[in-house]
N, C-alpha and C positions, 0 to 999 in steps of 0.2 A: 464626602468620602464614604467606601460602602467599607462596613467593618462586618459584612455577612458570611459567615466562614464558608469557607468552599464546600458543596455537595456534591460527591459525585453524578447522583442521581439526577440531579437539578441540570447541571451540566450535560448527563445523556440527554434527556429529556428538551433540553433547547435546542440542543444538535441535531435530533431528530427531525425535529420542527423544521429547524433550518434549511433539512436540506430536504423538505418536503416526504416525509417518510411518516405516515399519521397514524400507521400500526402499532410500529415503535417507538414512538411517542405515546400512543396511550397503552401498553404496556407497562414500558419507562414509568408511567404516572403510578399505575396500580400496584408495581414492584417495589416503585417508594416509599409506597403508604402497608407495604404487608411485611415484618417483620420477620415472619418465618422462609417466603421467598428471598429475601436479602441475604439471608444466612444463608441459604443454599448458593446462591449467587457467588458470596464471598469465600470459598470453598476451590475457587479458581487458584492457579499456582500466584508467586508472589508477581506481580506486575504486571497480569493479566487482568483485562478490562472485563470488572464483573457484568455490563451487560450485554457485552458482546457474548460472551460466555454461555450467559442462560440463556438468551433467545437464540444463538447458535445452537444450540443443544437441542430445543425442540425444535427449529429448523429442520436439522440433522434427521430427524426421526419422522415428520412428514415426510421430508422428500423418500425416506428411505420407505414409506408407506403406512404409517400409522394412520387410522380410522378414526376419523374425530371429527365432531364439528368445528374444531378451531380451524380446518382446514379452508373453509369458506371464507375466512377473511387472509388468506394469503393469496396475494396476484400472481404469483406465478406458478402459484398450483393450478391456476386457473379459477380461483375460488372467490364466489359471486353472493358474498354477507346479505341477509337483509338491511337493509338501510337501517341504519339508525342503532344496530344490536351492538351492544357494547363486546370486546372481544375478550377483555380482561375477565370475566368467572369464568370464560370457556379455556382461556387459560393455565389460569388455576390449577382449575377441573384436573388437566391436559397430565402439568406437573407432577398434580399427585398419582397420578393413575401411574406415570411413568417414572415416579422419582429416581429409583435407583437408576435405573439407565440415564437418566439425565444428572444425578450427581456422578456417576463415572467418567462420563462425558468432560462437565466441568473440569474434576480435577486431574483430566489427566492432557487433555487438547492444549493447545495453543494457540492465537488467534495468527495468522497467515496472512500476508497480504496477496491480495488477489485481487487490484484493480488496476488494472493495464490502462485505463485512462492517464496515470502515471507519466506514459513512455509520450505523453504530450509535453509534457516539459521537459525531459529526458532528451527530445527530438529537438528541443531549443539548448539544451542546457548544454551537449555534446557540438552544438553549428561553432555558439559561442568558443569552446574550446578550441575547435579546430581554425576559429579565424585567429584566432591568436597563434599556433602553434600547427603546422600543416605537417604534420608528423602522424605516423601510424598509434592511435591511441591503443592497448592491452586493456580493457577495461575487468577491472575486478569489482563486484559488487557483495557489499556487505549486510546480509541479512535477505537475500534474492526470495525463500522461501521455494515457493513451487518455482522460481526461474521465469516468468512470464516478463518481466520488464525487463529481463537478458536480450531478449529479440527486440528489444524497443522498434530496431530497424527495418523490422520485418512487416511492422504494422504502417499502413497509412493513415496521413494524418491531413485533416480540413480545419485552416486555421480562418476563425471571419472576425470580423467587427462590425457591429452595427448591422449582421443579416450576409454584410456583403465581402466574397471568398478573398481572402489575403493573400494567402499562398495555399495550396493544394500539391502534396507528395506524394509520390506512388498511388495515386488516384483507385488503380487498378490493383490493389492488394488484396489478399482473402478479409483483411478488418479493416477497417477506415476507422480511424478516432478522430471525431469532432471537440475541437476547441476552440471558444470565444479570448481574445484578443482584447484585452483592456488599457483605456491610456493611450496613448500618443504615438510610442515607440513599439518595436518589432523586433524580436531575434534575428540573427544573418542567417536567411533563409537560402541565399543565395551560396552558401558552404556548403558542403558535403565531409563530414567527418571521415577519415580512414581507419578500417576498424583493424591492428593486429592481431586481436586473439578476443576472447571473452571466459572468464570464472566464476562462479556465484561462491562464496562460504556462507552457510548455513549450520546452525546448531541444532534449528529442527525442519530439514526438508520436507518438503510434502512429494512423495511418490507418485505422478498423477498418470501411472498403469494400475493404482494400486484404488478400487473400489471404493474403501473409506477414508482415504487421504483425497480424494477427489471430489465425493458426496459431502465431504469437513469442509473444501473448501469453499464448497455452491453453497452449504448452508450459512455462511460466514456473510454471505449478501445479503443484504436488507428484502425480504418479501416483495416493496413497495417499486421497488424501483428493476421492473423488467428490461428496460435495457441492458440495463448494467450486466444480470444476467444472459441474456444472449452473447453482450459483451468477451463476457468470460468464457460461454462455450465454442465460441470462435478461436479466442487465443490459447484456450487448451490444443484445439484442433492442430491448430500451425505450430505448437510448440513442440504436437508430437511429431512433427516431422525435423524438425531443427536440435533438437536437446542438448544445448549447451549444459559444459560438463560444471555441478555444482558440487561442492565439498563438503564433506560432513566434519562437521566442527563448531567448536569455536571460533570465531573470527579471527580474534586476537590472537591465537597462538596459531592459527592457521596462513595470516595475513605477512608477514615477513618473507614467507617462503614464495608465497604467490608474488611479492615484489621482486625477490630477488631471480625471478625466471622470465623476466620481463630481456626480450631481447635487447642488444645497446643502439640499435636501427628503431626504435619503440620506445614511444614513454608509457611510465604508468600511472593510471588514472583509476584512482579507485572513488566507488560512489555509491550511495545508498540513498531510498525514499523512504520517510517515516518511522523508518528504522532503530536510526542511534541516538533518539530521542530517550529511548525507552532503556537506555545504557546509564549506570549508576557512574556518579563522577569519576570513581577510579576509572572505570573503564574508558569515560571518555580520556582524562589524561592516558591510560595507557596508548589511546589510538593516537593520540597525538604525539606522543614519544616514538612511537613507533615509524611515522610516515616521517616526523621531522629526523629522524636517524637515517632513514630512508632516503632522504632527502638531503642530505650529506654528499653520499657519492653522485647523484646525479636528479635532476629535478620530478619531482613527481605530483599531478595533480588531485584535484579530489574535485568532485562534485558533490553538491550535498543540499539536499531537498528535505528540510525540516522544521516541524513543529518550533518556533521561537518560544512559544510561551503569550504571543498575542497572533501570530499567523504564521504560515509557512512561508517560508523564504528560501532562494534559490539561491548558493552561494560559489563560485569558485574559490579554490584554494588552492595557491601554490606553494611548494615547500623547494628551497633550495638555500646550500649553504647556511643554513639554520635558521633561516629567515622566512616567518609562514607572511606570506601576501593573500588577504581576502579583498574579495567582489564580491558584490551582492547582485547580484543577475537578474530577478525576479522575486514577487510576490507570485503566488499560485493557488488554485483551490487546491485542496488535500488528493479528491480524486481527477485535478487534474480538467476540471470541467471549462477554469478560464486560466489565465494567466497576464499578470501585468506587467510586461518588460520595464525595467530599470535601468539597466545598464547602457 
């Protein structure tokens, strides 16, 4: 039995690793051990990830053109380290030089989801829906932020296993999302969802006409991993031509109204990624009071792609007559990179 109390830090810092990111890993490492960086760190509002937070921050301000050598160890600056030079004093350095702007930063931003790698499971999680239920789905999505996993459908997607192509969808899209296929089984690729309408509620949109709602959101990606980032300025691209309409709010008090304009030729399907994990109990009972009332006059689904507490888990959920029915659909990576059907 491990009785070793949980560290945030420890937990960035394996995550890191995990998913092969060696910048922010030894960041992570140096951030841990310096006292006064933690503090700056912790300066994030309540339930914001302190190291997404600071390394966001100076993200933020290279890309935006700050002159430094820490510059050289970020890959998508293009930036070409000496071998072996540790990045963590140039870091440091970086911090103090800049604090103020990067304690503003911290505490006023928010972290954003911006990985459309997502709408890889979205694109399974939505097939399953529809073979159940061949009805025009309304989809409302909760917590969309900039709205990029709104277009799920807009993105193609290359599903393989073991190298070799499973299914392949709209081959010929402006973005292709590559997902690995784990296990046995396979989502009904063979569905085609019908989409009635689409709404995102948000409490903190990102504006992406808007300069540093845009620059917030690219600094928000890991340095190490330049796909991701071309990723994302693909799905910026197409989302400027499509901009489903998202709401500024609270969820919660925004979410009723968006059910009840759900046409009676339509279900609604409300669904969120990585989202409603980050929702304090009441809140999640409030969501649940809410779709299950909802769910009174006439049936409503949910999808819901989230953090368990040991993995992400894909889940359908339907509400009717007061009665919540769960599936469990899939296991998934966070950014969506595999998936293991279940169901």
């Amino acid at each position: 039995m491990n009785d070793k109390p949980f560290d945030y830090w420890d937990f960035f810092i394996a995550d890191a690793k995990k998913i092969q990111a060696p910048l922010y890993a030894r960041l992570g490492e140096g951030i841990r051990e310096d006292e006064e960086l933690k503090a700056l760190a912790a300066r994030a509002k309540p339930g914001q990830p302190h190291g997404n937070m600071i390394l966001g921050a100076v993200h933020f301000l290279l890309l935006r053109g700050a002159d430094h050598p820490l510059r050289n160890h970020y890959r998508d600056l293009g930036g070409r380290a000496p071998e072996g030079e540790d990045p963590f004093p140039l870091f440091r350095d970086f911090v103090n030089t800049h604090r103020d702007a990067i304690a503003h930063l911290i505490e006023t931003r928010v972290t954003n989801t911006n990985e459309v790698g997502r709408s890889s499971v979205l694109h399974a999680g939505f097939r399953a829906l529809a073979a159940e239920d061949d009805v025009p789905l309304h989809l409302i999505e909760i917590g969309p932020s900039a709205g990029l996993n709104m277009i799920w459908d807009r993105y193609g997607m290359c599903y393989s296993r073991d190298g070799a192509v499973v299914a392949s969808i709209s081959p010929d899209a402006p973005l292709v999302i590559d997902c690995e296929l784990r296990g046995e089984r396979a989502p009904p690729f063979d569905v085609t969802p019908k989409i009635g309408g689409r709404v995102g509620l948000e409490l903190n949109p990102v504006d992406l006409s808007n300069d540093d709602d845009r620059d917030w959101l690219r600094a928000l990606m890991w340095p190490d991993q330049v796909a991701r980032m071309r990723r994302l300025e693909r799905a910026i691209a197409l989302f400027a031509r499509e901009r489903p309409p998202i709401r500024s709010g609270n969820a919660l008090d925004l979410l009723p109204d968006a059910l009840a304009e759900v046409p009676p030729d339509g279900v609604a399907c409300v669904y969120h990624t990585i989202a409603v994990y980050q929702f304090s109990t009441a809140m999640k009972e409030a969501l649940e009071s809410i779709l299950t009332i909802a769910g009174l006059r006439r049936p409503v689904l949910r999808l819901a792609f989230e953090f368990d507490g040991k993995e992400c888990t894909v889940a359908r959920i339907r509400y009717h007559d007061g009665v919540r029915e769960e599936k469990i659909l899939a296991n998934a990576h966070p950014h969506g990179t595999w998936i293991e059907w279940l169901a």
